[in-house]
C-alpha positions in Angstrom: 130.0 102.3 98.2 131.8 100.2 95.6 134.9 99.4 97.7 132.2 98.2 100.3 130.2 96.4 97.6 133.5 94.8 96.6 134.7 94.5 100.0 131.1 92.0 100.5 131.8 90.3 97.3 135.1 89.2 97.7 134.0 88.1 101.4 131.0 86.0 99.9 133.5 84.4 96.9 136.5 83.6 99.4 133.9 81.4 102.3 130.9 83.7 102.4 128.1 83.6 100.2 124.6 82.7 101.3 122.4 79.6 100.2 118.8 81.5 100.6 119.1 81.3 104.2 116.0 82.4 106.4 118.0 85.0 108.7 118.6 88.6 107.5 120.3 89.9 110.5 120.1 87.0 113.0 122.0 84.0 113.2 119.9 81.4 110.9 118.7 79.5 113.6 116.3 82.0 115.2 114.7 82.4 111.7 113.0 79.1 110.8 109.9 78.3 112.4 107.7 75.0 112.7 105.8 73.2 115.4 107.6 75.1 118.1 107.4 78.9 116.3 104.6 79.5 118.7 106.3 78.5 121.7 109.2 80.4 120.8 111.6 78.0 120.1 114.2 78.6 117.5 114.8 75.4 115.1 118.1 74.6 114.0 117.2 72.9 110.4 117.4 75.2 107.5 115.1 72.7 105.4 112.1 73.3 108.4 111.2 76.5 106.9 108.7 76.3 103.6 108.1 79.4 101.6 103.7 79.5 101.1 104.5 81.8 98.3 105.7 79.8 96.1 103.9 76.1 95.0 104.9 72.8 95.5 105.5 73.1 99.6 109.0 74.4 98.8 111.6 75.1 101.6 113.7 78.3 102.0 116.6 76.6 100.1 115.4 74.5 97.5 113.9 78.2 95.7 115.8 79.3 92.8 114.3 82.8 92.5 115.9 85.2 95.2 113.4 84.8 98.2 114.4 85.8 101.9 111.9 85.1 105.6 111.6 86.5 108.6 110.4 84.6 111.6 110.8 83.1 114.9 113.0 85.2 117.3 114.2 87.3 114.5 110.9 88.5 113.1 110.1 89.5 117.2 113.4 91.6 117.1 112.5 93.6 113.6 108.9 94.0 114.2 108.2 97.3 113.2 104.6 99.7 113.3 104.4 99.4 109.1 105.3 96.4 107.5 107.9 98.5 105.3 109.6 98.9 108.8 110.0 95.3 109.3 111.3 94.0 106.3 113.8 96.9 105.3 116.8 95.0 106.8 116.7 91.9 104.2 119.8 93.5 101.6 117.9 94.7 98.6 114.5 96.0 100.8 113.5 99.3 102.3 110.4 101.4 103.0 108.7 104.2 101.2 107.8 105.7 104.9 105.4 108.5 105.7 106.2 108.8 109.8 105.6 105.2 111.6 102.2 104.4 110.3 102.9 104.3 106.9 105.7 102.5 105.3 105.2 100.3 101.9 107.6 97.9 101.2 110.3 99.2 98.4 112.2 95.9 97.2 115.2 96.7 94.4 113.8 100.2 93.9 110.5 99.3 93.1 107.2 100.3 95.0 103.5 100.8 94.9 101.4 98.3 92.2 104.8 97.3 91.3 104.7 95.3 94.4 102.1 93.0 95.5 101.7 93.2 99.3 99.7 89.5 100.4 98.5 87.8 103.0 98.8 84.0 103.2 98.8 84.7 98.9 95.7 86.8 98.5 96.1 90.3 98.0 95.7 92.5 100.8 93.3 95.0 98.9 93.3 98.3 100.5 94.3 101.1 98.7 97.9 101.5 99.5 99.5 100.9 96.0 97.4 104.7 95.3 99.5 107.3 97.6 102.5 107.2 99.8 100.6 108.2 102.3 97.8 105.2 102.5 98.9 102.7 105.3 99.0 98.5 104.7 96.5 97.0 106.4 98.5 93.6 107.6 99.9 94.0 110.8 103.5 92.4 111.3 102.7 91.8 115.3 100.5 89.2 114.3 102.4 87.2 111.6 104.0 83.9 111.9 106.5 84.9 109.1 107.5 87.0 106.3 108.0 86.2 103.3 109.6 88.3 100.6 110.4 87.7 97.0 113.0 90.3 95.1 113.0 90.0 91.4 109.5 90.0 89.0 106.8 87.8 90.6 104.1 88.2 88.5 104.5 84.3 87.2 103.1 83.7 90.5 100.9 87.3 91.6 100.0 88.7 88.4 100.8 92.5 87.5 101.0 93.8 90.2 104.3 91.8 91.0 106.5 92.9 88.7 108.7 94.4 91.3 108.2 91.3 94.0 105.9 90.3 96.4 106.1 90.3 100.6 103.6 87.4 101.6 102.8 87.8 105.3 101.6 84.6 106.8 99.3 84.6 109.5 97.7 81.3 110.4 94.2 82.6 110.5 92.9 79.6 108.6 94.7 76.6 110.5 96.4 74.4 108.0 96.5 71.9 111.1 96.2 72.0 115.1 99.0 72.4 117.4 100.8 69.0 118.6 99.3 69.2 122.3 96.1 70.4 121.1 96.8 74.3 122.2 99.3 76.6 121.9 99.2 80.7 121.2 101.9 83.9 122.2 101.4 87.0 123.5 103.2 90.1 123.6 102.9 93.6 125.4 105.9 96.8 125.0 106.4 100.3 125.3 108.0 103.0 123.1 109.6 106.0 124.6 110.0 107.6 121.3 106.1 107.9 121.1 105.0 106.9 124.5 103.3 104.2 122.6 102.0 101.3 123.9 101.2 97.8 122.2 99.3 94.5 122.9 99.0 91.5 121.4 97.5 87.9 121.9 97.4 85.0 119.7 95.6 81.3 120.3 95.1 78.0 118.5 93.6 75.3 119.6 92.0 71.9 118.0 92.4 68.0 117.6 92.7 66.0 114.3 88.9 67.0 113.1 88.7 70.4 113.8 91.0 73.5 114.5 90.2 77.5 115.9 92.1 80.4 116.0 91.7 83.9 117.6 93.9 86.7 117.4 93.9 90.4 118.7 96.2 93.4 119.0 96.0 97.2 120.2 98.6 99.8 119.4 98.1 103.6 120.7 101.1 105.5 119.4 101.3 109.6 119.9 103.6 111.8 118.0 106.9 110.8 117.7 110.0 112.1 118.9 112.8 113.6 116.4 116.4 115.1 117.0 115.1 118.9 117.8 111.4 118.1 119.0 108.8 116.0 117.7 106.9 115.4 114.7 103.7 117.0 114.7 101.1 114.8 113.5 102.8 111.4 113.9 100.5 110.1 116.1 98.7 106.4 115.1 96.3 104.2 117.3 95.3 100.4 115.7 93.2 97.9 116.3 93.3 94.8 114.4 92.0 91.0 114.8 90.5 87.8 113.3 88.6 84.5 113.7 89.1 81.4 111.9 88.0 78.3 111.9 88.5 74.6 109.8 87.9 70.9 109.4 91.0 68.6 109.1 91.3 65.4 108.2 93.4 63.0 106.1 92.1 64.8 102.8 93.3 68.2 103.7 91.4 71.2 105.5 88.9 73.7 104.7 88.4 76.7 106.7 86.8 80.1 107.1 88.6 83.1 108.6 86.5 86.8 109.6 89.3 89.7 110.0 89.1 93.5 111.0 91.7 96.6 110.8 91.2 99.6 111.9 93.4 102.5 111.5 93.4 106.5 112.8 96.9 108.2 111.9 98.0 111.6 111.4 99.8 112.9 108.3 102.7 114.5 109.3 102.9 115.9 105.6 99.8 118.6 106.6 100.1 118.8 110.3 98.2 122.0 110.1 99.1 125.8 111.6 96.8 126.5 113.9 98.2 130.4 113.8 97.0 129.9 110.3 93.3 128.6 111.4 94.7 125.3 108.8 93.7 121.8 110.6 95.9 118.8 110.8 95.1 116.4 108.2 94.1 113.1 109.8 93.2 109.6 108.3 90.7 106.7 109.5 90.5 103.2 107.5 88.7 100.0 108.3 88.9 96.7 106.8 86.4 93.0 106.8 88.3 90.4 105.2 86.3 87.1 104.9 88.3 84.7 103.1 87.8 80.6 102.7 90.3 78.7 101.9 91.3 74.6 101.6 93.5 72.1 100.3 92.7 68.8 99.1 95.7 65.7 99.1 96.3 63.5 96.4 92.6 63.9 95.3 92.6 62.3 92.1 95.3 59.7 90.3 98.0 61.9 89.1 97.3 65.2 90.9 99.3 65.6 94.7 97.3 68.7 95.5 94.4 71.2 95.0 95.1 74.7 97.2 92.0 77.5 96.8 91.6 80.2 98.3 88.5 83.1 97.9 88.5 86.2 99.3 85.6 89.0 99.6 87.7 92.6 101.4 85.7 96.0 102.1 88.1 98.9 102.8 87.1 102.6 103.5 88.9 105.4 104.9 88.2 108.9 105.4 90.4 111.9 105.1 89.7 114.7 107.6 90.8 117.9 107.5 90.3 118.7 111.4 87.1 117.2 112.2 85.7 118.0 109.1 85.4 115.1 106.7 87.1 115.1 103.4 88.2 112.3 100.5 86.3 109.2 101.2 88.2 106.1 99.6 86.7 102.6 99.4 86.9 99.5 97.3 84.6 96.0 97.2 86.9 93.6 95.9 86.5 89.7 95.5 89.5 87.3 94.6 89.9 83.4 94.2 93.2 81.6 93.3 93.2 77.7 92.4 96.4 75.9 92.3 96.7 72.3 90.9 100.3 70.8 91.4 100.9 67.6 90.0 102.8 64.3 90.8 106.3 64.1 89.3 106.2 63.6 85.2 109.4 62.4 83.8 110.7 64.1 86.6 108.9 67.3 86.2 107.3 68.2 88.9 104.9 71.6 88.9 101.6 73.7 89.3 98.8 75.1 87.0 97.1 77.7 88.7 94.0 80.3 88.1 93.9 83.2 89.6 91.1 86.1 89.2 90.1 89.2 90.5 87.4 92.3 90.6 87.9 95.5 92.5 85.5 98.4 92.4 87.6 101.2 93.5 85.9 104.3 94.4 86.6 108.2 96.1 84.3 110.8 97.2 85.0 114.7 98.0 86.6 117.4 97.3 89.9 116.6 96.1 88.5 112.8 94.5 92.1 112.7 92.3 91.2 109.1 91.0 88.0 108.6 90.2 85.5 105.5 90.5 87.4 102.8 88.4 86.3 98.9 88.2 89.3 96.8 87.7 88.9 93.1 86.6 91.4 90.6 85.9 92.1 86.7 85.3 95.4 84.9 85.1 96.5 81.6 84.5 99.9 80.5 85.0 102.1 76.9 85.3 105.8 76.6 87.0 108.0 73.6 86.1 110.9 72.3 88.1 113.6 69.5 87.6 117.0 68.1 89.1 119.5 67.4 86.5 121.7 66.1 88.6 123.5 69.1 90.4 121.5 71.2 88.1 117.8 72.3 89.0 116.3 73.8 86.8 112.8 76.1 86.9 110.1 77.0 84.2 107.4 79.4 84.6 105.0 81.5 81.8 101.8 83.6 82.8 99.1 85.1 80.7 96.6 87.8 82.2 93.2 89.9 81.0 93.4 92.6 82.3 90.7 95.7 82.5 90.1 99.2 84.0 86.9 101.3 83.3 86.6 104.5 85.0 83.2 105.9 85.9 83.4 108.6 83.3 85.6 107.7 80.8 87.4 105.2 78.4 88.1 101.7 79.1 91.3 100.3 79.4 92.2 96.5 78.6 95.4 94.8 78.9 96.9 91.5 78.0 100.2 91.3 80.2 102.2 87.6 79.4 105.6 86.7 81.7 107.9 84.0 81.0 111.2 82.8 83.9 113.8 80.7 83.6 115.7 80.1 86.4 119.0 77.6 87.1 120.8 76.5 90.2 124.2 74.5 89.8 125.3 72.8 93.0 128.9 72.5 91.8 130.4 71.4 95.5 128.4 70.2 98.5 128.6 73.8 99.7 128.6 76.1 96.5 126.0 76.6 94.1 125.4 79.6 91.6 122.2 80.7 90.2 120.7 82.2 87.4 117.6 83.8 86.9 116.1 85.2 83.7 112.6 87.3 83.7 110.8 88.9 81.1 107.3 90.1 82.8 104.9 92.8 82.1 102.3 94.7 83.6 99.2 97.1 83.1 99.0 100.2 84.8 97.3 100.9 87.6 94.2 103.0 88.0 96.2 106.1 89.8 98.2 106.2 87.0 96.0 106.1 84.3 93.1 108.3 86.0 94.2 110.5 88.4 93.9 114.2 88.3 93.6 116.7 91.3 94.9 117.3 94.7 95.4 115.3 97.7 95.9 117.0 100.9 97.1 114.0 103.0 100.0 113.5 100.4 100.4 116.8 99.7 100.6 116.8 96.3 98.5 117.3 93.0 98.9 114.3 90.4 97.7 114.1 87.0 97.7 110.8 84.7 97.5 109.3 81.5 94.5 107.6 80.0 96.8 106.3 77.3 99.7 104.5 79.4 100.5 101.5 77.9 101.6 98.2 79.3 105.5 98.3 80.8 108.0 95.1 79.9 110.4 94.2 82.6 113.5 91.7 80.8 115.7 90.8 84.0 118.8 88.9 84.5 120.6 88.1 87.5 123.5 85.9 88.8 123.8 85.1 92.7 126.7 82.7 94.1 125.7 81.2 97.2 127.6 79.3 100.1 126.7 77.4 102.9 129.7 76.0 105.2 130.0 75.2 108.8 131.6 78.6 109.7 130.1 80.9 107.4 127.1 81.8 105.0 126.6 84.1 102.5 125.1 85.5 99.6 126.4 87.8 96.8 124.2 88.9 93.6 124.0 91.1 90.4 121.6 92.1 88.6 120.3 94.2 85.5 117.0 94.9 84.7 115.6 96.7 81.5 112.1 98.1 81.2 110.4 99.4 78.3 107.8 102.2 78.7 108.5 102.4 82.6 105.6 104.3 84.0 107.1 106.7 87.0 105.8 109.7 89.2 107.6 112.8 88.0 108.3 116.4 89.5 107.5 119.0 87.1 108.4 121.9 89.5 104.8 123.6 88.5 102.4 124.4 91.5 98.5 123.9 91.3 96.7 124.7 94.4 99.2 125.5 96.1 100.8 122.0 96.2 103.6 120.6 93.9 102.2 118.8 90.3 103.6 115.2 89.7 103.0 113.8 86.7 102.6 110.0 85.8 105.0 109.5 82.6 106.6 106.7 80.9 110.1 105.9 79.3 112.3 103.5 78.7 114.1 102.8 81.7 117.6 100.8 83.3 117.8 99.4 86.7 120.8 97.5 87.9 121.9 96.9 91.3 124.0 94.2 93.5 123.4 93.0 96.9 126.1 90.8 99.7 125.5 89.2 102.7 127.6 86.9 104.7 127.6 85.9 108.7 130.7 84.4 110.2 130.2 82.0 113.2 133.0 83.5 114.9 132.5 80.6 118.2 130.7 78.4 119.7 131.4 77.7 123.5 130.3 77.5 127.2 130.5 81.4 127.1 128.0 82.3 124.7 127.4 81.6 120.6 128.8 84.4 118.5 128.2 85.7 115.5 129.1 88.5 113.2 126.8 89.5 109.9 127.6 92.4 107.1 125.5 93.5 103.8 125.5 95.9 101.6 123.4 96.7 98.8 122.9 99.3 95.9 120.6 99.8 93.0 121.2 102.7 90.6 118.0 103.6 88.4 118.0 105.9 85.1 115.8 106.7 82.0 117.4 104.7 78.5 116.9 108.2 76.8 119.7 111.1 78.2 120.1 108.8 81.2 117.9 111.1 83.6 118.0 109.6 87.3 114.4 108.3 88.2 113.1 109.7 91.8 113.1 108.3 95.0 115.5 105.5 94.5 116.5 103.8 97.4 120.2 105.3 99.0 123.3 102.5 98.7 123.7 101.2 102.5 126.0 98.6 104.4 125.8 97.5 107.7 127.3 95.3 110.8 125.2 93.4 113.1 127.4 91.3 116.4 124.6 88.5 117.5 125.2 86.6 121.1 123.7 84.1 122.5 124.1 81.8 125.7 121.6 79.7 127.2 118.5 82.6 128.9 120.5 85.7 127.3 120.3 86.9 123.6 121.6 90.1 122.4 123.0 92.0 119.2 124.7 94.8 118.2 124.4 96.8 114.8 124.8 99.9 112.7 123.5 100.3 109.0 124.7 102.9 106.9 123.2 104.9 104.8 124.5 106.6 102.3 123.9 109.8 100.6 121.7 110.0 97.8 122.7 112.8 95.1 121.7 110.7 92.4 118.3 112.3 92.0 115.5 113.3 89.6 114.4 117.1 88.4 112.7 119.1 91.1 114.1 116.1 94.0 116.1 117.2 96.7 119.4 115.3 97.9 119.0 113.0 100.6 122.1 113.5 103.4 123.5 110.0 104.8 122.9 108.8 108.2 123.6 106.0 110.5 121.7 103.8 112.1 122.0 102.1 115.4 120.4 99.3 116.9 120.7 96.7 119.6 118.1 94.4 121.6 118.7 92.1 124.4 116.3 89.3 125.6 116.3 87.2 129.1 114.1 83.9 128.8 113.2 84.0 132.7 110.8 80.3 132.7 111.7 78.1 130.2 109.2 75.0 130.9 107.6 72.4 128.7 104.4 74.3 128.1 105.1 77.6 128.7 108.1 80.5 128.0 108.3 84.1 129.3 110.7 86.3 128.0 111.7 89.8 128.6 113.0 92.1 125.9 114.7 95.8 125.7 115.2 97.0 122.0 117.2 100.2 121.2 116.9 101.9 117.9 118.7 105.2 116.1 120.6 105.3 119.8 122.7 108.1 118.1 119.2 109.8 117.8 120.7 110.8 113.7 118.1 112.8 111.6 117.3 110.3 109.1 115.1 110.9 106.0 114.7 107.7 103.6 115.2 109.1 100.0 112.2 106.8 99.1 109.9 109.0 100.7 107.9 111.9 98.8 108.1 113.2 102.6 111.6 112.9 103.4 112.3 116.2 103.7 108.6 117.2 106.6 108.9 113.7 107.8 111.9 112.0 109.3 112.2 109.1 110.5 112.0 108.5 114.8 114.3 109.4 117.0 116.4 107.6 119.2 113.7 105.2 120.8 114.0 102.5 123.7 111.5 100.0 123.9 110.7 97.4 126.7 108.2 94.4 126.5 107.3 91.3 127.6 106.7 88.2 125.7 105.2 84.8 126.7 104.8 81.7 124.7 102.7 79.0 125.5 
């Protein structure tokens, strides 16, 4: 892995490198979306693209933190079930997968409430940062892009960031209506692998005063397929949708937005004996989102723009052991987030923001292993940017409250406080190098500090500790970037020290006859690199071509004895061939992964595998108003046994077979 590594880095430092570009596996140009995203045509200006993540209506590469997007044609080809699925082929991102329903983002290592998983900036509140096994409820199918930020983001997002944050954004509060007063997608496939079948439909409509949109998709998944058989238990059937609404004018927009999830999955971690008399373990969720939202331009003298957002979620899901009802989790939670950006101030330009937030987190039954915990919290933070010249510079501190109380049982407060630096030096019209510094902290989360019992959908029994302190994150890392007319490219380092790291660890004992993991905390080391370059190889009357490679690795170990910390992510590299030419698209790829031996007490090796993938689309009617498109997709076509070693279920639930999927798309 380190002659590949090196292999990348020389590439990047001799005409590769990578200047934030939208595309992770996809020629930039089917990655940056605008007017015409909906439509389904690709743009060819990198500065198109604006991160909402991030204040101050900055684009793709004008960010000095590490950030990476999915969208346009790209985004269709990764769409995955779980939004861990989509994103894990941006270098430096995988997925903590439990079967295709459930897959968390993992970005640098990091998962769970180190990881703030948002919609359009608000949180998305279900209960997924508790267990592996608890599903996201955003659903990739209906995003306009993806948005991910590697390296600490709690400047922006709070504690819960530390790790980074993947921002999907939807449109379900229109910002503005579409340039011919309508426009909207839709989308139907099917998936050998799990004779699944999915639909989706998406419109927006409005004039200058007043803009709707209306969203819907249906996915009915059975039990997937895996080398040898299939995997009992897999099975996962969605239903997801939204309304929104808002008023535009020349001030702004303020608009209203109703959304529903629903979820039914199996747990292929308990799929039951029925020789045994056990029953499959089975979960149902459901989720109302109402959120309002606005911004206001140039308001008063002085201030450019006011963006607030408010957001009320309720989330249950049951656990069933057959049909018999088990662990009932639900939260209430509210949320609001103001942001006030100001005009430029001797050439500072930047953003105060408030953000708050109050969860009442609760489980019922049997095997309740966290119990009812209210968690409040407030945060203010302000960003600063300026251009010296061919030097930008960018300023950042946040300070949080931060409090858990448990129904029975202790309070907790907290008073995390992160500080970034962050420096980009163009030093030719093509090169730049960058420079981040971090130090952030975070409080633990409720699981961690409360938890104590079993829980049969995760298989496991997990104990915490009511006297976890807060965790300091100090961060450095140094990317070089290029951007020339025949290739791009990206190639980063970076090193990462954490003081009292809170981690989930084997202790090889058994309690009710599942295994005991125990929430501890240590110093800690994380360091890792990451490359990324795509050649143009030509441009022609036969077709546009282009080749991509990455590679990235992250090693992770405790400061004391230097103990490896579980379920790191395995070192990979990978080749992607893209072509396009006129109706025709296609692509050809393999990822490696490679063997993870570098593991924690009680953890058991991961194998390598590889990965192969490849997707072909015909655009059949291209017209003014309209586009249909055809698509076949293959993925794993080597049909490899692949178990992520981010997974607690690696070793019951690999990943899906070889699977072929066909679909239609139209755009309109």
């Amino acid at each position: 892995m380190r002659k590949t590594l090196l292999a990348f880095s020389l590439a990047a430092l001799f005409g590769t490198a990578w200047p934030d570009l939208a595309s992770a596996s996809a020629p930039a140009t089917d990655a940056i979306p605008d007017e015409d995203t909906a439509k389904g045509k690709p743009v060819q200006n990198l500065q198109d693209i604006v991160v909402t993540a991030v204040p101050l209506g900055l684009g793709i590469d004008q960010i000095v933190r590490p950030a990476a997007v999915l969208a346009g044609a790209q985004l269709d080809a990764l769409k995955g079930i779980s939004l861990g699925e989509t994103v894990s082929n941006i270098p430096g991102v995988q997925s903590a997968g439990m079967g295709a329903a459930v897959g968390r983002p993992v970005i640098r290592g990091f998962d769970g409430p180190r990881v703030a998983v948002l919609e359009n900036g608000l949180s998305s509140q279900d209960v997924s940062n508790v267990s592996q096994d608890h599903a996201v409820t955003l659903e990739p199918f209906l995003a306009d892009q993806i948005e991910v930020l590697k390296g600490p983001s709690t400047l922006l997002y709070g504690s819960g960031a530390i790790g980074g944050a993947v921002n999907v954004v939807d449109g379900r509060i229109p910002e503005k209506a579409p340039d011919d007063g309508f426009a909207g997608r839709a989308e139907a496939r099917y998936d050998s692998v799990s004779e699944g079948k999915t639909g989706m439909f998406r419109v927006d409509g409005g004039n200058d005063d007043f803009a709707l949109h209306v969203d819907g998709m249906r996915r009915d998944n059975d039990s997937y397929d895996i080398p040898g058989g299939t995997l009992a238990n897999s099975q996962v059937k969605t239903t997801a949708g939204s309304v929104g609404a808002s008023m535009l004018g020349n001030w702004g927009y303020l608009g209203l937005s109703v959304a529903r999830f629903m979820d039914a999955y199996g747990s292929p971690a308990e799929p039951g004996d029925p020789a045994l008399g056990e029953d499959p373990v089975t979960i149902k969720m459901a989720q109302t989102n109402y959120t309002l939202k606005g911004g206001l331009v140039d308001p008063f003298a002085g201030i450019s723009k006011i963006d607030f957002s408010l957001g009320h979620g309720a989330y249950q899901h049951v656990e069933y052991e057959g049909s018999e009802a088990g662990t009932t989790f639900g939260t209430d939670s509210n949320q609001g987030r103001l942001i006030v950006s100001h005009q430029p101030i001797a050439g500072w330009e930047g953003a105060i923001g408030v953000q708050t937030g109050h969860r009442r987190f609760s489980a019922v039954g049997d095997e309740t292993f966290v119990p009812a915990t209210t968690t409040k919290s407030v945060g203010v933070f302000v960003m600063e940017q300026r251009d010296f010249g061919p030097v930008k510079l960018e300023l950042g501190a946040r300070h949080d409250k931060q409090s858990s109380e448990p129904e029975y049982g202790g309070k907790r407060s907290f008073s995390p406080s992160s500080f970034s630096a962050g420096a980009a030096w163009r030093f030719t019209e093509h090169w730049h190098l960058s420079l981040n510094l971090n130090r952030a902290q975070r409080a633990p989360a409720e699981e961690e500090l409360f938890s104590n019992g079993p829980h049969a959908a995760s298989a496991t029994f997990e104990i915490g500790d009511a006297d976890l302190g807060k965790e300091t994150s100090n961060q450095a890392e140094l990317g070089l970037h290029f951007h020339g007319e025949k290739v791009e490219g990206k190639v980063a380092v970076y090193y990462n020290r954490y003081r009292n790291f809170i981690y989930l660890a084997d202790t090889g004992d058994i309690n009710d006859g599942l295994p005991v993991r125990l929430w501890s905390q240590d110093d800690a080391n994380f360091r890792g690199a990451e490359a990324e370059a795509t050649f143009h190889l030509a441009r022609g009357v036969h077709g546009n071509w282009d080749l991509r490679v990455f590679g990235d690795t992250v090693r992770a170990t405790l400061a004391n004895g230097g103990r490896n910390l579980p379920r790191i992510p395995a070192s990979r590299a990978g080749a992607q061939v893209n072509w396009s030419a006129d109706e025709l698209r296609a692509s050809l790829g393999a990822v490696r992964y490679f063997k993870q031996d570098k593991t924690a007490p009680f953890e058991t090796e991961t194998a390598g595998y590889t990965l192969v993938n490849a997707h072909l689309a015909w655009t059949f009617h291209d017209h003014a108003n309209s586009q249909w498109e055809a698509f076949l997709d293959g993925n794993n076509l080597t049909n490899q046994t692949a178990r992520p070693a981010t997974s607690l279920f690696k070793d019951s639930a690999p990943m899906p077979g070889r699977n072929i999927s066909v679909g239609l798309r139209a755009f309109f």
